[in-house]
C-alpha positions as CSV (number, residue, x, y, z in Angstrom):
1,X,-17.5,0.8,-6.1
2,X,-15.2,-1.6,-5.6
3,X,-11.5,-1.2,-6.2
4,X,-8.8,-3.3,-6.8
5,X,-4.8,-3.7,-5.6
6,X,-2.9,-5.4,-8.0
7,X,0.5,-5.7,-9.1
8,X,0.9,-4.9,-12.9
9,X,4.5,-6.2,-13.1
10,X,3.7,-9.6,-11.5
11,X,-0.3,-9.0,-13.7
12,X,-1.7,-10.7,-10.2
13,X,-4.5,-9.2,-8.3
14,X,-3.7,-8.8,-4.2
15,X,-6.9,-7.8,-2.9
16,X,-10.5,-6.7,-4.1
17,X,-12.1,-5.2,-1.3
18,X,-13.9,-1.7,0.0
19,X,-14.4,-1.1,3.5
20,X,-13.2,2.2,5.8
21,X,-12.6,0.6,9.1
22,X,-10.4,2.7,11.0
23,X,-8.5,0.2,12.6
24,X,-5.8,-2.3,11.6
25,X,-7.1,-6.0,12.5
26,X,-4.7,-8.8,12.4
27,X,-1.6,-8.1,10.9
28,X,0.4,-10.9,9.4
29,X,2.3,-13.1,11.8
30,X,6.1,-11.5,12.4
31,X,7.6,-15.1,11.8
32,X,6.1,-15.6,8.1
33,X,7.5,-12.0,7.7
34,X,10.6,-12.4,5.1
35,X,13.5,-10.3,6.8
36,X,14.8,-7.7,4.3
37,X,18.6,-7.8,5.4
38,X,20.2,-4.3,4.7
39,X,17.4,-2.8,2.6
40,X,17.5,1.1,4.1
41,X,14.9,1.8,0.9
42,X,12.0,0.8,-1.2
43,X,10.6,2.4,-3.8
44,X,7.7,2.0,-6.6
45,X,5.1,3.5,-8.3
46,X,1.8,3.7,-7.3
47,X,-0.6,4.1,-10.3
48,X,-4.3,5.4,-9.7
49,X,-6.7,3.8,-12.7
50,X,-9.1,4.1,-10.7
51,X,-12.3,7.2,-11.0
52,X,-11.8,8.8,-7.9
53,X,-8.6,11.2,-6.4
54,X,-6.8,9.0,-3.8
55,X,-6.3,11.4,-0.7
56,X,-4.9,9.6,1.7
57,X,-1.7,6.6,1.3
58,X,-0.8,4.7,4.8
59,X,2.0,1.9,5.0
60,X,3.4,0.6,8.7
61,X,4.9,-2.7,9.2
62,X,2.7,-6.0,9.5
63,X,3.8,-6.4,13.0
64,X,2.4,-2.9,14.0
65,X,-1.2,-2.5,15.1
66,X,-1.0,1.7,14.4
67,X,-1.0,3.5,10.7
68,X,1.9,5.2,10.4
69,X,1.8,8.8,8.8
70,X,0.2,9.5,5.5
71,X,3.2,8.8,3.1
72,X,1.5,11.2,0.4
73,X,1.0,14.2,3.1
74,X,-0.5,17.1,1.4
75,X,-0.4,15.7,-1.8
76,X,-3.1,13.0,-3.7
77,X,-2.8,11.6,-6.6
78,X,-5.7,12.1,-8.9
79,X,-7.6,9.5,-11.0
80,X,-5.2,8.3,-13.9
81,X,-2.2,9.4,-12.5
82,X,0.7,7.9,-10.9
83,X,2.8,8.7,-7.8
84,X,6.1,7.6,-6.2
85,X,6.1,6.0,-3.0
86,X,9.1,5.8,-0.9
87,X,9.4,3.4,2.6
88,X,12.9,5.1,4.1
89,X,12.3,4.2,7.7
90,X,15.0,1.7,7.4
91,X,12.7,-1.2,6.1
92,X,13.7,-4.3,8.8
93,X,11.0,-6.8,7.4
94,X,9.5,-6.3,3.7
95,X,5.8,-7.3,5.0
96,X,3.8,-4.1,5.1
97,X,0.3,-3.5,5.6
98,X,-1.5,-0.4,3.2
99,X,-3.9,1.4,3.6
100,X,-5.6,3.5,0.3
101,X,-8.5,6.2,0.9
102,X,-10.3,7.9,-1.6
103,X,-12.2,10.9,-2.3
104,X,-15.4,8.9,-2.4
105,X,-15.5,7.8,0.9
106,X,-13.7,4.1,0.3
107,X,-10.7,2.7,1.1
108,X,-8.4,-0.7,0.4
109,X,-6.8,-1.8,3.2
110,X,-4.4,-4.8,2.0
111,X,-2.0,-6.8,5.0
112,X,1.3,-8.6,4.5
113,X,2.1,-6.8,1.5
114,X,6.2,-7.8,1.2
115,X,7.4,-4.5,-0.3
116,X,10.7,-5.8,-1.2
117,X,8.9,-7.9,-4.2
118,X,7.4,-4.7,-5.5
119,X,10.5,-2.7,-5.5
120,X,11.3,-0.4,-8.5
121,X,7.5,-1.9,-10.2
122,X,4.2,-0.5,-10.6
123,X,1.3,-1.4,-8.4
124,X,-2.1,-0.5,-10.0
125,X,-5.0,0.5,-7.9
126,X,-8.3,-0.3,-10.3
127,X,-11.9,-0.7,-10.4
């Protein structure tokens, strides 16, 4: 299956993609990072329309070539549900890579997502 990223507030798809590498390649260039000056927080909603439970959410900074923690932890967020995400780690540039894996094996990864345009809207994992 393939499943989709998309932004329903903006109603513009980011990425289309399946794949389960393991390791970040390439992150977006630091210097076409926009620098988000004095945002301590982001938050949105992350809606699941897809079939499958997503079990595992991972967000780190473009510039970064590790994952960060799994930002749902213990939770997942089933199909047709929808979860909030947080970034609190002080957010210094908006441009974020993600990283979606689901029960069925696949996973999204999407790079130089600039979180500070998707602040307080919906993004919409689909099929």
């Amino acid at each position: 299956m393939i499943k989709q990223l998309v932004l329903a507030a903006a109603a513009a798809a980011l990425l289309a993609a399946c794949g389960s590498s393991e390791d970040k390649a390439a992150p977006a260039p630091a210097a076409e990072a926009a620098e988000a000056a004095g945002v301590a927080e982001v938050k949105f909603n992350l809606e699941n329309a897809t079939g499958y439970t997503l079990t595992h959410l991972y967000l780190s900074p473009a510039a970064s070539d590790d994952w960060d923690n799994d930002i749902l932890g213990e939770q997942t967020v089933p199909a047709g549900e929808t979860a909030e995400v947080s970034i609190d780690d002080g957010v210094e540039s908006c441009m974020y890579d993600l990283r979606a894996d689901f029960d069925d094996g696949d996973a999204i990864d999407v790079r130089g997502v600039d979180v500070c345009k998707i602040e307080g809207t919906t993004v919409t994992i689909s099929e």
